[in-house]
N, C-alpha and C positions, 0 to 999 in steps of 0.2 A: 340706547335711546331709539325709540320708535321712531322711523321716519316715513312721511306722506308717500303716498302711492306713485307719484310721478314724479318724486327724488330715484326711488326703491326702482325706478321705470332706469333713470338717465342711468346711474350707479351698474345696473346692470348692461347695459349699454356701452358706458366705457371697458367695462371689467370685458366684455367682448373682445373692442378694438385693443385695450390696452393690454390685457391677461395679467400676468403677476406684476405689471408697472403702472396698476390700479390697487391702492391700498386705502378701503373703507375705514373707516371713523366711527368709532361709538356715540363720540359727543362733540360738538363744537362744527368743526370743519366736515363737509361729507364724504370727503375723501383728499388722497393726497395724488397725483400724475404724473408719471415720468414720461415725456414725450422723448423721443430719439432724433425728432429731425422737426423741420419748420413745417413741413405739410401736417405733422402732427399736431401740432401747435395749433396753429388753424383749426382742425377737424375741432378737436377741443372745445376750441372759443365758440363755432358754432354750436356746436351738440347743446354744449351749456348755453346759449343765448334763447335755444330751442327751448328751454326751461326756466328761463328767468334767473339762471345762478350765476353770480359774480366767481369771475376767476382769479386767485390773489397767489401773485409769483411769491416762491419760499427758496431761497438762497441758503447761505451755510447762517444765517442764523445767529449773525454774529452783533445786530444793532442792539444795545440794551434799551434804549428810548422807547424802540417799538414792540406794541402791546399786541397777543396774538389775536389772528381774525376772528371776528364776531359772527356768528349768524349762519346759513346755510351757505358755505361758498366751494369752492373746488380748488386747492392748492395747487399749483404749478408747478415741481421741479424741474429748474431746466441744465440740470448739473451734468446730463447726457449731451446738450448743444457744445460741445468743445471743441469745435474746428478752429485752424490757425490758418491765416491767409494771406499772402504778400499782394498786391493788385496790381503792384507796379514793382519795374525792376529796380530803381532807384532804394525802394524799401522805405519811402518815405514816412509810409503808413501800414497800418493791420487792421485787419479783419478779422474780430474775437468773437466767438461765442461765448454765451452768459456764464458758462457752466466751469469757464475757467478759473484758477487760482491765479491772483496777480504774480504771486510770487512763481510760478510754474511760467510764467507769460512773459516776466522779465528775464528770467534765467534763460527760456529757449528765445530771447531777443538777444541778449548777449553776445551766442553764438555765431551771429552775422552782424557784432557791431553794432549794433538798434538797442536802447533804450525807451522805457518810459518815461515821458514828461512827468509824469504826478502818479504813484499807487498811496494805499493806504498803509500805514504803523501797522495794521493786522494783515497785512498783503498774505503770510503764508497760512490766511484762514478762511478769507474773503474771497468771494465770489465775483468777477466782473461786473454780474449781471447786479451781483448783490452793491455794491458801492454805483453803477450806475442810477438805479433808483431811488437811491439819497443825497448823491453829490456830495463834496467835502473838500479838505481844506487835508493834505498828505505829506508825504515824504515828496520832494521838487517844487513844494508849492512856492517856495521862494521865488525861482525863475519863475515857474509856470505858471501858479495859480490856483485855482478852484480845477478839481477833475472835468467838470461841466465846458469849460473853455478850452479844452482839448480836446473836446469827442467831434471831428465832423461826419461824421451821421451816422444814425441808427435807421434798423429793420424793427420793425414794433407790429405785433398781432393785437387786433382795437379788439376793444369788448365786443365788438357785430362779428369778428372772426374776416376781417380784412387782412392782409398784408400791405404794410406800406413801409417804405424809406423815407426818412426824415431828414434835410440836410438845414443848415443854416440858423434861421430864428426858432424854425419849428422844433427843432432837436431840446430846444427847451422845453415844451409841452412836456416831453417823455423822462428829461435828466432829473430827477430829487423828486418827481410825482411818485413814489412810493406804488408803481403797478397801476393806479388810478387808470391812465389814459392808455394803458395796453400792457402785452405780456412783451418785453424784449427780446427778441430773439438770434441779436446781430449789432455787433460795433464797430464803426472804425474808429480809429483812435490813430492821434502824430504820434508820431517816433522823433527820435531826436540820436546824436553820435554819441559814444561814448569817449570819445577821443578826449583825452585830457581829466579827465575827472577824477578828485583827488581828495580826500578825507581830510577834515581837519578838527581839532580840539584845542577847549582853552579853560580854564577853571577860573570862579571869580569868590572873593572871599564873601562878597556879600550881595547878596538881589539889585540893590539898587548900581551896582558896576555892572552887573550883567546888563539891566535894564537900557543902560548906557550906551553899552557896546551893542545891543541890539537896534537902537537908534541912530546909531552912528552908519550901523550897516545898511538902514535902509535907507538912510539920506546919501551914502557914498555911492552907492550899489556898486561896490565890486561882483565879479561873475561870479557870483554863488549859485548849485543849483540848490542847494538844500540848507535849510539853518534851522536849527532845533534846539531845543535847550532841557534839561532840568533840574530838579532841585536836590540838597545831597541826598535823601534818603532815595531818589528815584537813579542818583548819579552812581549811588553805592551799589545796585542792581546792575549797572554797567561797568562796574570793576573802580571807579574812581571815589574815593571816601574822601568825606566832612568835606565838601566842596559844590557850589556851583557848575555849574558845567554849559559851557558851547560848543555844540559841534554840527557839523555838517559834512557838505562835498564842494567842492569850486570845482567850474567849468576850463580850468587850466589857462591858457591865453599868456605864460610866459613869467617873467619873476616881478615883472610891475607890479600887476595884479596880487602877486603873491605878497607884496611889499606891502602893497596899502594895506592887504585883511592883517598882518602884522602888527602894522602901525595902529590900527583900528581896535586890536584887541590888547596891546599892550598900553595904548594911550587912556584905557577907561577898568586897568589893574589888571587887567588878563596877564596869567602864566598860557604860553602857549605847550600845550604837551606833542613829545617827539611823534615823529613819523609813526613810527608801531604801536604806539599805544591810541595815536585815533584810527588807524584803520582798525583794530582791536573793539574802539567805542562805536564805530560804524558797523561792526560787525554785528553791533548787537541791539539795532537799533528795532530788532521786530521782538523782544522780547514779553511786551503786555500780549502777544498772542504766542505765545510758544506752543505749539501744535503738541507737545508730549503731554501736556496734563491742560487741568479743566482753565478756560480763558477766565480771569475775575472781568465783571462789570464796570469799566470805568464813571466817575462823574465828570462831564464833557461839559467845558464853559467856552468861549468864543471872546476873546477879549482883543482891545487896541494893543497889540504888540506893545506899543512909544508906553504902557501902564502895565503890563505882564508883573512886574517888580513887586506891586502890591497883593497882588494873587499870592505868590510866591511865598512873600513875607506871612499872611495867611495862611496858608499851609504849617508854615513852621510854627506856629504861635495855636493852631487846633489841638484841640483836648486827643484826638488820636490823629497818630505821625500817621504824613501823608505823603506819598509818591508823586511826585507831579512832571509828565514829560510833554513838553510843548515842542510845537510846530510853527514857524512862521509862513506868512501869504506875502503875495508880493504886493496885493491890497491897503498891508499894511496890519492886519490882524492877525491874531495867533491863537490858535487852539490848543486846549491845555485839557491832557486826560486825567485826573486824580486816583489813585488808588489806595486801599488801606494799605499800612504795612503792618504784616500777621508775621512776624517772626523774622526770617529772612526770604518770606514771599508776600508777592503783592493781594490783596483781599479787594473785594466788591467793596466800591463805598457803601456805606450805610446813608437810611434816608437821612438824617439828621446832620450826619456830615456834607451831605451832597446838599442840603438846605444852606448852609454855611459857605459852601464851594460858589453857589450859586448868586446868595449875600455878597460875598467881594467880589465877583464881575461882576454883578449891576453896578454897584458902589464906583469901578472904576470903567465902568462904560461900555460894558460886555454883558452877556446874555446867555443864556442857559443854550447850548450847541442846539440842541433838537427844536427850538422856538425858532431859531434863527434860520435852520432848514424850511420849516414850515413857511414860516415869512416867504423865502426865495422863492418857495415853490410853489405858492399863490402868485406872488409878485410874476415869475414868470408863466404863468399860467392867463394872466388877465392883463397881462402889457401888450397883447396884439398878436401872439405865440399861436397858430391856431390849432386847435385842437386834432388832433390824426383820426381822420373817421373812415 
């Protein structure tokens, strides 16, 4: 593709500064960036503002929602910003660059005791920088929440090629804006202990006990950090056949605790399964991203937790078997990924299933995930969030 004289101007320009961490584009995009440090990052955002071209951050690539960039723009990786940073000796908090893997970020937390509040199901694929730009709904969001209520502040390079930190209200501008309002180049993010935290699993013979016991847990709230469920054919991927499935992690806190989620899960039909076979089911809770072979496309709905059941029930009654592994929020809402099942691996939904996926969460009061992002991320964009200039 031929491109204008003063693209062909900037393009040589970077390929300058950048050298082989400038790679040209036949069509689409005009090129792809690898900047090494934040002063790069910057030079960058100028050089391109110097020419009118939008800079659009490209992560590992892992959102199926999102459609690639359109138009004359300049790609971002920033999979080279990987630094790790304690700021305080307490370790209350970190200091991540974009470029790391969640799962690399949890694992070297670990090692001094530090956890993450909230990562993603696909953590051993996802990029920091990449699930900051969309915000979601993870693996802790029980305790925790949405990723977005855990980040207190980012470093963000604006389209003028500023540098700014963001703390508080305005760190909303930057979380689920999709790179719109800057390239991110810097997170902190809470930490939390790992002291006490412990796997648990229950099987239910049919959706609507599950759905039960999922509402019983949000009206109890025993310490759970995590509580996830799915359906058998997505249960049978986790080693447990023709069964329902609950599992999670409780935040410990002694045999009370331990007593009610007991009571909780056998009062609404739960078999609770032994010690080794949930830490076994927790083991294998990042399996929709298994980094050895190609990720399938999930279809992503957002539904009222207290209604999940009827989703569920949908799945099992679809012209093709469906995978389905949810997530609850402590909001009260649960995210549910769908996948084909091709044999005894998970497949990309197809559009007409994922039309169908989409039909029973509206029906029970849920929303297509990537609508629901969008929503957030105007909503917080125009509730008084002010812009990073």
């Amino acid at each position: 593709m031929k491109r204008s004289p003063s693209f062909r101007e900037l393009l040589e320009s970077l390929e300058g500064s950048f050298g082989d961490r400038c790679r040209r584009h036949g069509a689409g995009p005009l090129a792809t960036v690898l900047p090494a440090s934040v002063e790069e990052v910057v030079s960058l955002a100028r050089a391109a503002r110097r020419y009118s071209v939008a800079l659009h951050p490209s992560g590992a690539e892992m959102d199926p929602d999102l459609s690639p960039p359109e138009g004359e723009v300049i790609l971002v990786s920033t999979r080279m910003l990987r630094a790790v940073r304690f700021p305080d000796e307490e370790r209350r908090r970190v200091e991540v660059g974009p470029g790391v893997l969640w799962l690399e970020l949890e694992n070297e937390l670990h090692t001094v005791h530090r956890a993450l509040p909230v990562y993603p199901t696909s953590a051993p694929r996802t990029t920091v920088g990449g699930w900051l730009a969309r915000d979601g709904v993870g693996v802790g969001s029980f305790a925790c929440g949405w990723l977005g209520e855990n980040v207190l502040s980012v470093r963000v390079v604006t389209p003028e090629g500023h540098l700014r930190t963001l703390e508080g209200a305005q760190v909303r501008s930057v979380i689920g804006a999709l790179g719109k309002t800057g390239v991110i180049v810097q997170a902190t993010l809470r930490l939390r202990e790992t002291t006490g935290d412990r796997p648990f699993a229950a099987v239910f013979e049919r959706a609507s006990d599950l759905q039960r016991a999922v509402v019983s847990l949000l009206e109890q709230r025993p310490p759970l950090w995590h509580l996830g469920f799915a359906n058998p054919p997505m249960a049978e991927t986790l080693g447990v056949r023709g069964r329902y499935l609950l599992f999670g992690a409780s935040l410990g806190g002694g045999a009370e605790p331990e007593d009610l989620l007991a009571r909780i899960l056998a009062g609404n039909r739960g078999r609770s399964l032994d010690v080794a076979e949930a830490y076994r089911v927790w083991g294998s809770r990042f399996f929709p991203a298994d980094p050895s072979r190609p990720t399938p496309s999930p279809g992503r709905v957002l539904v009222p937790a207290s209604r999940a059941g009827g989703v569920l029930e949908h799945a099992g009654a679809a012209p093709v078997r469906l995978a389905v592994l949810g997530s609850v929020s402590r909001d009260g809402s649960a995210l549910l990924l769908a996948f084909a099942v091709s044999g005894k691996r998970l497949a990309s939904l197809g559009a007409g299933d994922e039309a169908g996926l989409v039909g029973a969460a509206r029906s029970a009061g849920g929303e297509l995930y990537h609508e629901v992002l969008r929503r957030r991320a105007v909503r917080d964009y125009t509730d008084g969030s002010e812009r990073p200039e």
